[in-house]
C-alpha positions, 0 to 999 in steps of 0.5 A: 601745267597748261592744261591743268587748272592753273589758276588752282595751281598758282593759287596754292604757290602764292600761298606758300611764296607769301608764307601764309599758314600751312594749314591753307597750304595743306588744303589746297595740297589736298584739294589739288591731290584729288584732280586726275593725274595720270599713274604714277605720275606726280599732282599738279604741284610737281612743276616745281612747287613742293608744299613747305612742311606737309610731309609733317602733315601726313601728305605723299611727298612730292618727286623731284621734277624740276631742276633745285627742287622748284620754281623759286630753285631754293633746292629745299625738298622739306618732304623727306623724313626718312633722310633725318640727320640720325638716318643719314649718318646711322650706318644703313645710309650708303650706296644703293646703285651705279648705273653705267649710262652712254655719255656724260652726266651734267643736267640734274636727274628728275624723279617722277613716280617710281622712274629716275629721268636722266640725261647725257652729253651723248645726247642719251635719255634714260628712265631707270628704276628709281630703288634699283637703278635698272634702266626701264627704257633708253633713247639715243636722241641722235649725233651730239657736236664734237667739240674739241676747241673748249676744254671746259666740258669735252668732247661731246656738247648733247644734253647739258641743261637740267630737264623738266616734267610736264604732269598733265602729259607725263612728260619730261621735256629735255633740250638737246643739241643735235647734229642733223642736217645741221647742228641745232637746239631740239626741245624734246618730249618724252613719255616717262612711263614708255619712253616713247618720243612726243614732241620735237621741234627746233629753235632757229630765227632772230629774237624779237627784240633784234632782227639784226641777230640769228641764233647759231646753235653751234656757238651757243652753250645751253647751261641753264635748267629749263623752265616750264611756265603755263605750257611753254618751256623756257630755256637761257643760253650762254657760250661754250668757252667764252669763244665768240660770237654768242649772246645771251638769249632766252628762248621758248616753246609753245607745248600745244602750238609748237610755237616758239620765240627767242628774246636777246639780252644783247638787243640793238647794237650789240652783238656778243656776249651777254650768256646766261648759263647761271652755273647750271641753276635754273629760270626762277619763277615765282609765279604764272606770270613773270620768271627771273635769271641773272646774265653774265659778261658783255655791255651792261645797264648805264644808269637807270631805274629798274623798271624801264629795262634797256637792250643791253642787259648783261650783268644783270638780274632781270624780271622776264613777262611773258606777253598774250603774243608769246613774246617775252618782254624785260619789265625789271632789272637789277645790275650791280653799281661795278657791272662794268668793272666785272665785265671788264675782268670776267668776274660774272655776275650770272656765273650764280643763278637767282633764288627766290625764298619761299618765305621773305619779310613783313616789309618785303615778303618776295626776296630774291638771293643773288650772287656771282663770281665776286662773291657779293650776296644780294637780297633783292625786292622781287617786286622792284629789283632795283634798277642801276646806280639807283642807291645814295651816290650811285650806289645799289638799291639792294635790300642789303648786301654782304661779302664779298665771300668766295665767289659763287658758281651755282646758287645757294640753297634754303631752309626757313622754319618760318611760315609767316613774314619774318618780323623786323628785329629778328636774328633768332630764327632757324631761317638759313641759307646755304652758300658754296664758294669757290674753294671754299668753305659751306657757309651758313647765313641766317635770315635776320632783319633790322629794326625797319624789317629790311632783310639782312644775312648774318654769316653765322657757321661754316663747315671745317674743310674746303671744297674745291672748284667745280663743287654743286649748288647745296640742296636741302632735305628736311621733314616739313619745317622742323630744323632738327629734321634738316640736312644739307646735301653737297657735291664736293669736287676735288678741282677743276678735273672732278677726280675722286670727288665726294658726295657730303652731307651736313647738319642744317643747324650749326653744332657747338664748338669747344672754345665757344663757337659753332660749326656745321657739322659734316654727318655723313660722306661717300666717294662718287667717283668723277664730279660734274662742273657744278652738279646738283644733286636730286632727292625725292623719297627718301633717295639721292641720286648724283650723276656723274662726270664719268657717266654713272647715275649713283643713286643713295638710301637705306640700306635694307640687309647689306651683306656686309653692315656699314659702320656709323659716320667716324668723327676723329677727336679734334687733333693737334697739328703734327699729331695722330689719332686713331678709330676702329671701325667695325662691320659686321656680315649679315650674310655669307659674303667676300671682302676683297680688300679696304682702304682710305681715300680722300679729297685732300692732295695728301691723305691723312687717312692710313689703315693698319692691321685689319682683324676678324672677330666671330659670333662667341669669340672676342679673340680678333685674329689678323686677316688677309685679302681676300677674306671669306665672312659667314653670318656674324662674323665682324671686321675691325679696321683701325685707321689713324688720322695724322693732323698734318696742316691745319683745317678738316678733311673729309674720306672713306674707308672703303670695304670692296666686296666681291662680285657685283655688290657695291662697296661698303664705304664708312664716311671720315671726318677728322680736324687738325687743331693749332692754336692761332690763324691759318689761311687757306690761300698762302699764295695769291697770283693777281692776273685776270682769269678768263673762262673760269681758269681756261685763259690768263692774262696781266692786269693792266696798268691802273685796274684793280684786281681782287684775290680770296682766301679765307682767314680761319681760326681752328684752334680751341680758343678765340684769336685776336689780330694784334698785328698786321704787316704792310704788303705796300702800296700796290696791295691792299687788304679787306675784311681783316683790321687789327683789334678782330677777333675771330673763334674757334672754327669762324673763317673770316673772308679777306680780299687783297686788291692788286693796282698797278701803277707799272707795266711789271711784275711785283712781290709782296707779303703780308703776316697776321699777328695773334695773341695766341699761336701762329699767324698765317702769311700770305704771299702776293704776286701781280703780274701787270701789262701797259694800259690800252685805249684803242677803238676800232673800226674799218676806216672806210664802207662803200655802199656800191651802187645803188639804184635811185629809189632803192635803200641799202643798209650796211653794218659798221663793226665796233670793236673795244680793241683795248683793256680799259673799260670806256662809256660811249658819249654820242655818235654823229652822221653826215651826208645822205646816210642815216643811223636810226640805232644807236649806242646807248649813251654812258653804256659801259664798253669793255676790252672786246666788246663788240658794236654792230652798228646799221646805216642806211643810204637811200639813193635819191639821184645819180652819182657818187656821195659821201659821208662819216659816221663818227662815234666819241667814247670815254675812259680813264685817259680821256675822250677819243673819237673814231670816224668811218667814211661813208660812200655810195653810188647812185644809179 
């Protein structure tokens, strides 16, 4: 991108991220279309900027070059009109290839031209064909680090991060982590027409925002999808297990110079924490001058504006400038009003990435889309992010706020018909955006503003079943801005482990319901095998391609003449709880072909899915006879496999019916989708545990005395008539409940978000339930569980640092380790110094200190004649119990 016209390049952006016509953008698409690109590469706007809608007008559609799509990271390709919501769910749409490749598949692949780019934990990079998945070329970039204490991604750390592509060099530009000499960063060019190495160079040093840090590549976790912005590469890094030390940092690389720079979130005295890894979302960017990313746990803001950023910026949104030096510069912030109760109970606000839409409102035509682990969604202004405590009584400056939902690891994706600023008064417009939560249903938002043009998110549809953890960020393909013409493309991972996961697709626009409400329909689904934590799908030309925990790249499309035709996606009637409904499936061979066997499978613990008697029919005959595995089919011959559904709880679930074929050919797999129907409200957690979860489920731990704690489920009406709460239990004192009231009514197919806050008021364990009552059918209870532990307030620090002996004239500088050794989060209020010692970095004042936090603190001591001195430094903090302060004695010799 750097050497090729930028400003043109930038100027078409600024076109489509104000929401001008699209006749503007089709000229400059055009115009830009005519400058030298090299063969097969991609035009200027692959960098991340794919034309909103100019498929419609007749222009090549774009490759997928860049992590979600774009820049603004919406993942909205709306270049797609081969993959309609009638194409995808007609029966030709299905498995194309599965390519084995050396190591594990977490970055998101890139689609440049005809090559397939990607990349593996072995530290493997591979360039395949994008219709066939043959491997064109392969490099083994060298030894990734053997990591055997995190359990979250084993047993190799190589290549993690979504790559990027460079058009005006053809090259695709990974970050892999390589054990050399020593274990470090490499930033690594390579052709993707020959696969041929480029470019190299490490990432090593202090940011230049704290000498007092060095980046240490072991402890650092690289997530975050890279960022390729006016010829440097920007990367954020995070931790790997939560293990310290590690900080948030962002670095970056000059393409020409070879040039680099580190900047921390964690700048002056702090020392730990701070990662931004996003759930494997990418940097955001909105233009050539500025990109965005959101941190997680550590010492975030005190109170302040957003446009005077302090060091420490965990918990935050922020607005990153590249300066003329090529340093990085923070310019502006956004960090929720309970960022150190988050911190203080690792609920991140960086475990989702920022999105900024394409088109945003007359008032605020730059919005950026926001959430995290406590499932809060923020529509912030991302010309003025909105500083902390900024709101009326120290609440958020945020455009509006909704939630809290399930909370987000990832970001959510977009789709706006509007190509104009959203005028005020609008909650009619087919303007969406798509939310995945943590065991959780797809939730659809609309677009809406109030009668002052604020912007406002409107919880209209959600699909019929669950997704569980570790699920990827939705992409959405469409056929320019048409909404009939949209889908919405998923990773469903079974769990933590990523077993038997799905890839599922959905229609954009909610479908109507019987009963009077609305859902989002799923049209079409197939298994992948084993889910990446978080995998997020590509799509370019009609394709989709998934990589794999397991080490495939599985790539979808239209079938062209299988051997053995698919059957449309299979929708079982709506089935009452405790009942069956059964479908024939029909396939038909187009050519001479070995079925060796069929069966269902599905995402659910217990599959509802069974198959009978399977029967053949062929050309002429109605006559179907009985079969057995394997069966031989010729020309025409069909297959009829009846398989039943049987309702056994409440909710939809997804499967498969799988044909396996001989030979190498992939399996024939007919998407399910069945609902189980109940009159009344069922949840889809029973039973909450209140206990402080730690990287992501791999650490549990009490809640201390005196701190709240939230849990989620989901309050979901999936039967055919609206429900009315007409009762609610009281679980007692120490729960209380959120989202639900007596007098809510909820319609078939809503699922309404409740949160119930855990206090305790003793170090103890309590038990507890609560039951919603309906006026029709069943309400669901809800079983509670809060493990407690004594509150802690504790400070620590060593009791005393000797300086040694230090000769007149000479200075020494010596670091005091603070450490929050408690569980209550605390405020600093002031430090002091005493005798010939000196502390020029301090603490910021009513910063928020949580249980292990850290503080590194620099004091000086310039020996000006002979002898022994002493001195204190003291620090005074702040909690729930009162203030407290700690002394460090403070020796020195002169010589």
């Amino acid at each position: 991108m750097h050497s090729l016209m930028p400003g043109v390049f930038w100027h078409a952006r600024k076109r489509v991220v104000d929401g001008r016509s699209l006749a503007t953008i089709a000229a400059i698409g055009l115009t830009v279309a005519f400058m030298p690109t090299v063969a097969g590469a991609a035009t200027a706007h692959s960098t991340g900027t794919k034309d909103r809608g100019t498929a419609a007008h007749g222009l090549v559609p774009r490759d997928d070059t860049t992590g979600s799509v774009n820049d603004l990271r919406d993942g909205w390709d709306p270049n797609e009109p081969a993959l309609s919501p009638a194409a995808v769910s007609g029966g030709s749409f299905g498995q194309l290839f599965s390519t084995k490749l050396n190591g594990q598949v977490y970055g998101q692949p890139l689609v440049i031209g005809s090559t397939v780019v990607v990349t593996t934990e072995n530290d493997w990079v591979y360039g395949l064909d994008a219709t066939t998945g043959t491997i064109l070329w392969s490099d083994g970039l060298g030894t990734s680090m053997p990591i055997p204490s995190c359990t979250d991604l084993q047993p190799n750390i190589g290549i993690t991060s979504s790559p990027v592509y460079d058009p005006s060099t053809n090259t695709v530009y990974v970050l892999a982590l390589l054990k050399e000499v020593s274990t470090q960063f490499h930033l690594v060019g390579i052709n993707v027409t020959t696969g041929a190495i480029t470019f190299k160079q490490r990432i090593v040093g202090h940011p230049s925002n704290d000498s007092h840090l060095t980046f240490d590549a072991p402890q650092q976790g690289q997530r975050v999808g890279l960022l390729l912005l006016n010829g440097w590469v920007y990367a954020g890094f995070g931790s790997h297990c939560d293990t310290k030390p590690y900080v948030g940092y962002i670095a970056g690389w000059n393409l020409t110079t070879s040039a680099t720079t580190l900047w921390t979130d964690e700048a002056n005295v702090t020392i730990n924490r701070g990662g931004i890894w996003q759930g494997g979302g990418g940097l955001m960017s909105d233009g050539p001058t500025r990109f965005f990313f959101t941190s997680g746990n550590g010492i975030s803001p005190a109170k302040g504006p957003g446009n005077s950023p302090p060091g420490q910026l965990s918990e935050s949104t922020v607005e990153m400038d590249p300066q003329p030096n090529g340093t990085l510069q923070a310019k502006d912030f956004f960090s929720p009003a309970d960022s150190a109760t988050l911190d203080n109970k690792d609920i991140d606000f960086g475990a989702g990435g920022p999105v900024g839409l394409p088109v945003g409102t007359a008032n605020f035509p730059n919005l950026l889309v926001q959430a995290g682990k406590d499932g809060h969604i923020f529509m912030l202004n991302r010309d003025n992010l909105g500083g902390h405590d900024q709101g009326p009584n120290n609440a958020d400056n945020a455009l509006s706020t909704n939630g809290p939902y399930a909370g987000q690891w990832g970001h959510p994706g977009v789709f706006e018909q509007s190509t104009t600023p959203i005028p005020p008064s609008t909650n009619n417009l087919n303007n969406f955006i798509y939310y995945v939560g943590k065991s959780d249903y797809v939730r659809e938002f609309r677009i809406d503003t109030n009668s002052k043009g604020d912007p406002v998110l409107t919880d209209i549809a959600n699909s019929t079943y669950t997704l569980g953890f570790g699920s990827g960020s939705p992409v959405v393909t469409s056929n320019g801005t048409d909404p009939a013409t949209a889908v919405v493309w998923v990773v469903q991972s079974s769990g933590p482990s990523g077993t038997g996961s799905f890839l599922a697709a959905f229609d954009a626009l909610p479908q109507p319901r019987g009963g009077g409400g609305v859902k989002l329909k799923q049209i079409w689904a197939q298994s992948i095998g084993t889910a990446s934590k978080f995998s997020i799908v590509a799509v370019s030309n009609g394709m989709v391609y998934v990589g794999t925990r397991d080490g495939n790249l599985i790539g979808f499309g239209i079938k062209a003449k299988p051997a053995l035709g698919g059957a449309p996606n299979t929708t079982f009637d709506k089935t009452a709880v405790g009942s069956t409904a059964t479908k024939v499936i029909t396939v038909k061979a187009h050519q001479a072909v070995t079925v060796d066997g069929v069966a269902p499978t599905s995402i659910a613990a217990t599959d509802p899915f069974t198959v009978g008697q399977v029967t053949e029919t062929t050309p002429g005959s109605s006559q179907p006879t009985p079969v057995s595995f394997p069966v031989n089919l010729t020309v025409g011959d069909e297959l009829h496999a009846p398989v039943t559904f049987t309702a056994n709880v409440p909710g939809g679930v997804d499967g498969d019916l799988t044909f396996t074929i001989a030979g190498t050919a992939p399996a024939v797999e007919v998407p399910l989708d069945g609902e189980a129907v109940e009159d009344g409200l069922f949840a889809t957690n029973t039973n909450l545990t209140f206990q402080l979860v730690e990287n992501d489920g791999m650490f549990f731990s009490p809640v201390p005395v005196g701190v709240t704690y939230p849990e989620y489920t989901a309050i979901t009406n999936d039967g055919t008539k609206p429900e009315k709460v007409t009762q609610i239990s009281s679980p007692g004192s120490l729960f209380t409940i959120h989202g639900i009231t007596v007098g809510t009514v909820i319609k078939p197919g809503q699922s309404l978000p409740v949160w119930v806050i855990y206090k305790p008021t003793t170090a103890k364990s309590s038990t507890s339930s609560f039951t919603i009552s309906v006026n029709h059918g069943v309400g669901p209870t809800i079983a509670l569980n809060g493990l407690a532990t004594k509150a802690l307030s504790k400070f620590t620090a060593p009791k005393s640092v000797d300086f040694g002996t230090v000769p007149v004239g000479k200075t020494v500088t010596k670091m005091i380790h603070i450490t929050n050794a408690g569980n209550q989060a605390a405020v600093i209020n002031g430090t002091a110094i005493s005798g010939p010692f000196r502390n020029t970095e301090k603490p910021q004042t009513d910063a928020p200190v949580s249980g292990s936090d850290d503080l590194m603190i620099p004091v000086t001591f310039t020996a000006s004649k002979s002898g022994t001195v002493t001195g204190t430094y003291s620090m005074t903090w702040s909690d729930r119990f009162g203030t407290f302060t700690l002394k460090v004695l403070l020796t020195a010799t002169g010589s």
